[in-house]
mmCIF file of the C-alpha atoms, coordinates in Angstrom:
data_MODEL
# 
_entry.id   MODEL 
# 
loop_
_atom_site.group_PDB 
_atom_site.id 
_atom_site.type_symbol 
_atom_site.label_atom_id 
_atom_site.label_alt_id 
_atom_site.label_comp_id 
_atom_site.label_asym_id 
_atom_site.label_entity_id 
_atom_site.label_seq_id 
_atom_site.pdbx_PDB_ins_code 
_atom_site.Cartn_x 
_atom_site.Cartn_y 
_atom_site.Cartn_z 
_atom_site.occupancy 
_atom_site.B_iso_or_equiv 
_atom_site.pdbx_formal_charge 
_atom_site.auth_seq_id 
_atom_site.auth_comp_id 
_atom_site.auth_asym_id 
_atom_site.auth_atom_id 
_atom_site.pdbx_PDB_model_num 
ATOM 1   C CA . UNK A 1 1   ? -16.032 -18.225 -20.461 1.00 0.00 ? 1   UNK A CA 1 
ATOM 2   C CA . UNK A 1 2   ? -17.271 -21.574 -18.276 1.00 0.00 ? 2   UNK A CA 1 
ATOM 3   C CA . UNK A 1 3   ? -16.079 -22.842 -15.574 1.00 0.00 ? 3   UNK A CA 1 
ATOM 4   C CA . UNK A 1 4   ? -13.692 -25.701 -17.139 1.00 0.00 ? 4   UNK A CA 1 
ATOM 5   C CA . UNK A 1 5   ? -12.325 -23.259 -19.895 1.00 0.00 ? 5   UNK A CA 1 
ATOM 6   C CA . UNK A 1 6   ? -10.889 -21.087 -17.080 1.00 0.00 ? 6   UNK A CA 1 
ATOM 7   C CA . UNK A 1 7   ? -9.481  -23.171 -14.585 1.00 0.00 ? 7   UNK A CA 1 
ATOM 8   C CA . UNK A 1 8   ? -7.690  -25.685 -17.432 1.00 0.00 ? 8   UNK A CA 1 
ATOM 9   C CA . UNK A 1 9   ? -6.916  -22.381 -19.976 1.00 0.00 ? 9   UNK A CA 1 
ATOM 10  C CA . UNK A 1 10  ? -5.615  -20.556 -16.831 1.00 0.00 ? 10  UNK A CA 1 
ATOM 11  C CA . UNK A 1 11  ? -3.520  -23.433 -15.789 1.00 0.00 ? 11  UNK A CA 1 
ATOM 12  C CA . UNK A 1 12  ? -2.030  -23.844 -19.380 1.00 0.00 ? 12  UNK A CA 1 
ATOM 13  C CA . UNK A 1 13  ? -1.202  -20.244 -20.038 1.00 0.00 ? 13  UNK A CA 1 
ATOM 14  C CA . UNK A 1 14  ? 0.556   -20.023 -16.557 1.00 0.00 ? 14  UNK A CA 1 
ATOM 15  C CA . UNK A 1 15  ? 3.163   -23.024 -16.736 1.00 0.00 ? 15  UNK A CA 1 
ATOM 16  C CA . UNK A 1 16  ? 3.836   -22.417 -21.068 1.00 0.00 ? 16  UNK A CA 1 
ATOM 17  C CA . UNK A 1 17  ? 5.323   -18.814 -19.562 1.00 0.00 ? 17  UNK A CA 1 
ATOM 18  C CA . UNK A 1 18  ? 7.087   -20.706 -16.911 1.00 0.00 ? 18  UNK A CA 1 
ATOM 19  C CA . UNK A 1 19  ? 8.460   -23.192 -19.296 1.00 0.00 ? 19  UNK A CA 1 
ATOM 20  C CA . UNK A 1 20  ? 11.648  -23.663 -21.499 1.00 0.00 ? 20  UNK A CA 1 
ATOM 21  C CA . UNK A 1 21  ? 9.317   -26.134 -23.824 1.00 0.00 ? 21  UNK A CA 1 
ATOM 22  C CA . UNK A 1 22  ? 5.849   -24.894 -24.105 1.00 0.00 ? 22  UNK A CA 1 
ATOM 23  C CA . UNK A 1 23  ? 4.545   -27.550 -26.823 1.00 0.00 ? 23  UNK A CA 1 
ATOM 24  C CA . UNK A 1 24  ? 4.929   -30.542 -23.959 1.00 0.00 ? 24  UNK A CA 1 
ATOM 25  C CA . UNK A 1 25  ? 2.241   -28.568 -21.780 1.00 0.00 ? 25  UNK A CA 1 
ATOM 26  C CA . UNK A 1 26  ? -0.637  -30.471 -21.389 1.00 0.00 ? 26  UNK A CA 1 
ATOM 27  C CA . UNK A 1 27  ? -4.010  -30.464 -19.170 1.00 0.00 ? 27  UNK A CA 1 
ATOM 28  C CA . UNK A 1 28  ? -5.984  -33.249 -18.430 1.00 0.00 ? 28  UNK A CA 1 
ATOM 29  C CA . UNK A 1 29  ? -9.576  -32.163 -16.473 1.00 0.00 ? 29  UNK A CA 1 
ATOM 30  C CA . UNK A 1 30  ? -11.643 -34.810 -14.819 1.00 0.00 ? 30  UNK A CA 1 
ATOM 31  C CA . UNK A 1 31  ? -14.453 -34.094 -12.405 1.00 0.00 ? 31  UNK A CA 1 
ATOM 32  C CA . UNK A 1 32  ? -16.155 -36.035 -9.544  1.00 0.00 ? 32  UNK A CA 1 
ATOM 33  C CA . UNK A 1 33  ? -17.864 -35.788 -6.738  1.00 0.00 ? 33  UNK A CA 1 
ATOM 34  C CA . UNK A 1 34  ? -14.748 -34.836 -4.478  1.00 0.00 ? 34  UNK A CA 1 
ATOM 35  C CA . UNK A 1 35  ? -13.808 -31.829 -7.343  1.00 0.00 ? 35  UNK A CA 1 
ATOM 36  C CA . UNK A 1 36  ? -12.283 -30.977 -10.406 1.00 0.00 ? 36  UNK A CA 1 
ATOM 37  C CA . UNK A 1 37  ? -8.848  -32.627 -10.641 1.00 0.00 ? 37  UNK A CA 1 
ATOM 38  C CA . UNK A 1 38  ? -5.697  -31.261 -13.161 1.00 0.00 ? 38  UNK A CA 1 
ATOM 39  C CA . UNK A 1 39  ? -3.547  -33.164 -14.181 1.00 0.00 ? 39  UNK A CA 1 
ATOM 40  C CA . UNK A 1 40  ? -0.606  -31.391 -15.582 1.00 0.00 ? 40  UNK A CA 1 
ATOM 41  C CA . UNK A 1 41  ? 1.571   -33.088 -18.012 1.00 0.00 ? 41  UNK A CA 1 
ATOM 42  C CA . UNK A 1 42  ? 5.092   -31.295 -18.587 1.00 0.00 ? 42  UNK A CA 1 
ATOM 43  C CA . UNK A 1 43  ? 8.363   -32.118 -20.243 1.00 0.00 ? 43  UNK A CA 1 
ATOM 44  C CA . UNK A 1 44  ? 10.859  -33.866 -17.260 1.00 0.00 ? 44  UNK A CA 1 
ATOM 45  C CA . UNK A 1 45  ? 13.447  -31.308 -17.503 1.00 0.00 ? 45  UNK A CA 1 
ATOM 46  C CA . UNK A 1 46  ? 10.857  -28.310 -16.673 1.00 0.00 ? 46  UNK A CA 1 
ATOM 47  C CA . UNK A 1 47  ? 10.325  -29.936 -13.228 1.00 0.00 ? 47  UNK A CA 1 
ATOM 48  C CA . UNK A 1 48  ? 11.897  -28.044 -11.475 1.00 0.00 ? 48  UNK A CA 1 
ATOM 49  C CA . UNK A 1 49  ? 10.353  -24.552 -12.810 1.00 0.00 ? 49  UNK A CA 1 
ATOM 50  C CA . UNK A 1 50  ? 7.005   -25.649 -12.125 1.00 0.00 ? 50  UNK A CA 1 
ATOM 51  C CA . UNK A 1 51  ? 7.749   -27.210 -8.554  1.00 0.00 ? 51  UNK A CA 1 
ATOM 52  C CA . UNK A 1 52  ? 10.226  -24.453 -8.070  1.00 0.00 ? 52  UNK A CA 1 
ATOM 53  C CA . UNK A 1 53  ? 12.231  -23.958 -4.825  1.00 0.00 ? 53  UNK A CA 1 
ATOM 54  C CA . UNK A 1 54  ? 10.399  -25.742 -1.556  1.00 0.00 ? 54  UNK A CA 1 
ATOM 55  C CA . UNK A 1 55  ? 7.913   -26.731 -3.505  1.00 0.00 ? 55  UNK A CA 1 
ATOM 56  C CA . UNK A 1 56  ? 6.801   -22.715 -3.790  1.00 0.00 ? 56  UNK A CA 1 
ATOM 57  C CA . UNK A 1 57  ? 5.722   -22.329 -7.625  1.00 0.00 ? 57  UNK A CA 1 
ATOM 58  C CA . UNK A 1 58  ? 3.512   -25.429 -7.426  1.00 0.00 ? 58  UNK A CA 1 
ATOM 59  C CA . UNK A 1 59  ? 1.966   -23.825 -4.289  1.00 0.00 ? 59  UNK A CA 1 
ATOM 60  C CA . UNK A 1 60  ? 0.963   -20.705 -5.695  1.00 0.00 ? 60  UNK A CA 1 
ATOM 61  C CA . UNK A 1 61  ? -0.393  -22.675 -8.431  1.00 0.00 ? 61  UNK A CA 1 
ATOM 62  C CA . UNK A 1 62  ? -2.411  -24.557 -6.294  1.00 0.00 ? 62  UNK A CA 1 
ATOM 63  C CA . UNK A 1 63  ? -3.693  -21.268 -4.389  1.00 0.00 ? 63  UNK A CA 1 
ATOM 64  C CA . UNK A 1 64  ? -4.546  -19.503 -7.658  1.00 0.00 ? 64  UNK A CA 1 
ATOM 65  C CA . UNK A 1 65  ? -6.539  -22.741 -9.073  1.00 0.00 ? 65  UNK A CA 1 
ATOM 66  C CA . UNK A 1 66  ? -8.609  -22.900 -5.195  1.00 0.00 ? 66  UNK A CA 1 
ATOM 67  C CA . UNK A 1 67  ? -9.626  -19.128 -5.513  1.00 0.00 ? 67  UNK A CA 1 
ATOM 68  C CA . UNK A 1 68  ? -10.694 -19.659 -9.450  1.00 0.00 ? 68  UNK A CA 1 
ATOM 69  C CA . UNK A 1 69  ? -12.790 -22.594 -7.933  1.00 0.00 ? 69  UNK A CA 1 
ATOM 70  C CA . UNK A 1 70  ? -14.187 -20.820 -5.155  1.00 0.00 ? 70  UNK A CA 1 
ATOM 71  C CA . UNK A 1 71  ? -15.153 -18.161 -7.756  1.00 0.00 ? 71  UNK A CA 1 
ATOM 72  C CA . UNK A 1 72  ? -17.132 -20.983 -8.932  1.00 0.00 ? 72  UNK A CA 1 
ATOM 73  C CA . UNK A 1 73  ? -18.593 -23.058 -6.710  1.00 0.00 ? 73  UNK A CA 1 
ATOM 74  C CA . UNK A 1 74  ? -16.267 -25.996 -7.387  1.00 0.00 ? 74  UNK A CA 1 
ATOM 75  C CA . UNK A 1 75  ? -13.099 -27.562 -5.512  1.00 0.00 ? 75  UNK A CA 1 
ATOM 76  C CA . UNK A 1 76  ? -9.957  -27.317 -7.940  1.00 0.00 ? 76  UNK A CA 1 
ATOM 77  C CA . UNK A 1 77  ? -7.032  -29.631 -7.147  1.00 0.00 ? 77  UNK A CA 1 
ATOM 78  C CA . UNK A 1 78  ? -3.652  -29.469 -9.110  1.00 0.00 ? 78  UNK A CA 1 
ATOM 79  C CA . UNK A 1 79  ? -1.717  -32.780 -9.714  1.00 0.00 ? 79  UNK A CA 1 
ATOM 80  C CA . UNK A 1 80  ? 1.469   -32.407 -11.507 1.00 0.00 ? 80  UNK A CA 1 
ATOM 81  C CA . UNK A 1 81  ? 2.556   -35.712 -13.230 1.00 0.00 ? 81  UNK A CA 1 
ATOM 82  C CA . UNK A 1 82  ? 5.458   -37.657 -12.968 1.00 0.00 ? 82  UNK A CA 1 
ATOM 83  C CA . UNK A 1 83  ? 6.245   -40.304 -15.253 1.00 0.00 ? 83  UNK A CA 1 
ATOM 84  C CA . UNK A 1 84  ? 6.796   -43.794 -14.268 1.00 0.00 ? 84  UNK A CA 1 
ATOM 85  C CA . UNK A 1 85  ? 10.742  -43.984 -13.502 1.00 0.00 ? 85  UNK A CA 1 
ATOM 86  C CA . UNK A 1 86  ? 11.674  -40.667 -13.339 1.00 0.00 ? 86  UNK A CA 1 
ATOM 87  C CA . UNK A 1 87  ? 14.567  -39.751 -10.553 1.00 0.00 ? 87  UNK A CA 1 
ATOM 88  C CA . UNK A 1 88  ? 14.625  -37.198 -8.628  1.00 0.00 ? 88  UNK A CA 1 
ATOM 89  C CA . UNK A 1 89  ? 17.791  -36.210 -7.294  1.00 0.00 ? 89  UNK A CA 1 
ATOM 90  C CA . UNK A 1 90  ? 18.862  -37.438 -4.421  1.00 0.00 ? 90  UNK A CA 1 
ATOM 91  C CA . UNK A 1 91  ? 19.093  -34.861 -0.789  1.00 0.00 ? 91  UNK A CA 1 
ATOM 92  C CA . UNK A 1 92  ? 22.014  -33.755 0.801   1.00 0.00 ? 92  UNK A CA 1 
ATOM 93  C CA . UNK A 1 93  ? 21.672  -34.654 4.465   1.00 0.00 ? 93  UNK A CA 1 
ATOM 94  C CA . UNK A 1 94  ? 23.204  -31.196 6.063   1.00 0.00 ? 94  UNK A CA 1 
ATOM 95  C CA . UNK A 1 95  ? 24.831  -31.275 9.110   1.00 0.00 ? 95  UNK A CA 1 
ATOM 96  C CA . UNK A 1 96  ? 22.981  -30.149 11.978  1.00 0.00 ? 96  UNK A CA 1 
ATOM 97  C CA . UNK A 1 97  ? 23.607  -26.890 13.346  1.00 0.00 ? 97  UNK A CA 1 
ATOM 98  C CA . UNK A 1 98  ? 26.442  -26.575 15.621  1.00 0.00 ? 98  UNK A CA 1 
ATOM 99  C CA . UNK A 1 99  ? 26.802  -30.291 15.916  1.00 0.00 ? 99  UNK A CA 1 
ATOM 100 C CA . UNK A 1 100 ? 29.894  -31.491 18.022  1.00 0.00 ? 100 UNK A CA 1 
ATOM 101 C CA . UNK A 1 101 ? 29.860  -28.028 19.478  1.00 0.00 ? 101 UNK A CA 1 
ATOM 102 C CA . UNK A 1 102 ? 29.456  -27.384 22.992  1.00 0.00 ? 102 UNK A CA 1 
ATOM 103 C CA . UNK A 1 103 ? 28.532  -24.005 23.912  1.00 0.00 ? 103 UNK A CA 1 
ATOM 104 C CA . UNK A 1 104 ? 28.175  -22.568 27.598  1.00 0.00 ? 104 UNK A CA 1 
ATOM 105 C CA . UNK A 1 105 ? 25.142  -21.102 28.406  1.00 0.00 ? 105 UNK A CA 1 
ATOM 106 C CA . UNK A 1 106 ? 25.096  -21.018 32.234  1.00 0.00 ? 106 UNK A CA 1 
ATOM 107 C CA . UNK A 1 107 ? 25.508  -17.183 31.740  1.00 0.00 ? 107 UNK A CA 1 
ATOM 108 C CA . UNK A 1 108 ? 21.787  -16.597 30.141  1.00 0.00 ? 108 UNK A CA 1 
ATOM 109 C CA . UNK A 1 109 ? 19.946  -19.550 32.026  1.00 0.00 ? 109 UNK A CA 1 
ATOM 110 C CA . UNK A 1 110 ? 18.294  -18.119 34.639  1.00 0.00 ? 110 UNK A CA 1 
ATOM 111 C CA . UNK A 1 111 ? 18.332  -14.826 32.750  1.00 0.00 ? 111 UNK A CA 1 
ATOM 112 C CA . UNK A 1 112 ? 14.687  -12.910 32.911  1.00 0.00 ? 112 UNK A CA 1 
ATOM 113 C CA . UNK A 1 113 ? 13.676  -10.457 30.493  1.00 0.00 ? 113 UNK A CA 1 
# 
């Protein structure tokens, strides 16, 4: 199998198991003198399996594609696609831990362990 048949095929096979729409998987390989560049191309509403939680999916993708391109000489980026327009949602802003709180710590300060 060459190089380009395993990093793209790999790719391919990896997010249409992720997936809840397989057929709108696609993989667009272009090379250059920085690398090989993927682009995947997914259906909007399987986002968020591919990204997954903190960004953690598209990070082990991205791991798995540099040791397949280490295997063969070659620099392997990922670059998942987002259409022109598309909205993420928006962030909660939490509330800082134990804001408005005042706590006394003159107990532990000059405390040595």
């Amino acid at each position: 199998m060459t190089e380009q048949a395993t990093d793209k095929s790999f790719l391919e096979f990896v997010v249409k198991a992720i997936v809840s729409t397989p057929d709108a998987v696609s993989v667009e390989r272009t090379v250059d003198e920085m690398g090989v560049l993927l682009t995947l191309k997914i259906d909007q509403s399987d986002m968020g399996y591919v990204i997954g939680r903190k960004g953690q999916t598209a990070q082990a993708l991205r791991t798995l594609l540099k040791i397949i391109g280490a295997k063969n000489n070659a620099r392997v980026n990922l670059k998942i696609y987002e259409p022109e327009g598309s909205k993420r949602p928006e962030r909660i802003e939490r509330p800082e831990r134990n804001s408005g709180l005042d706590i006394d710590t003159s107990s532990v300060d000059d405390l040595r362990i």
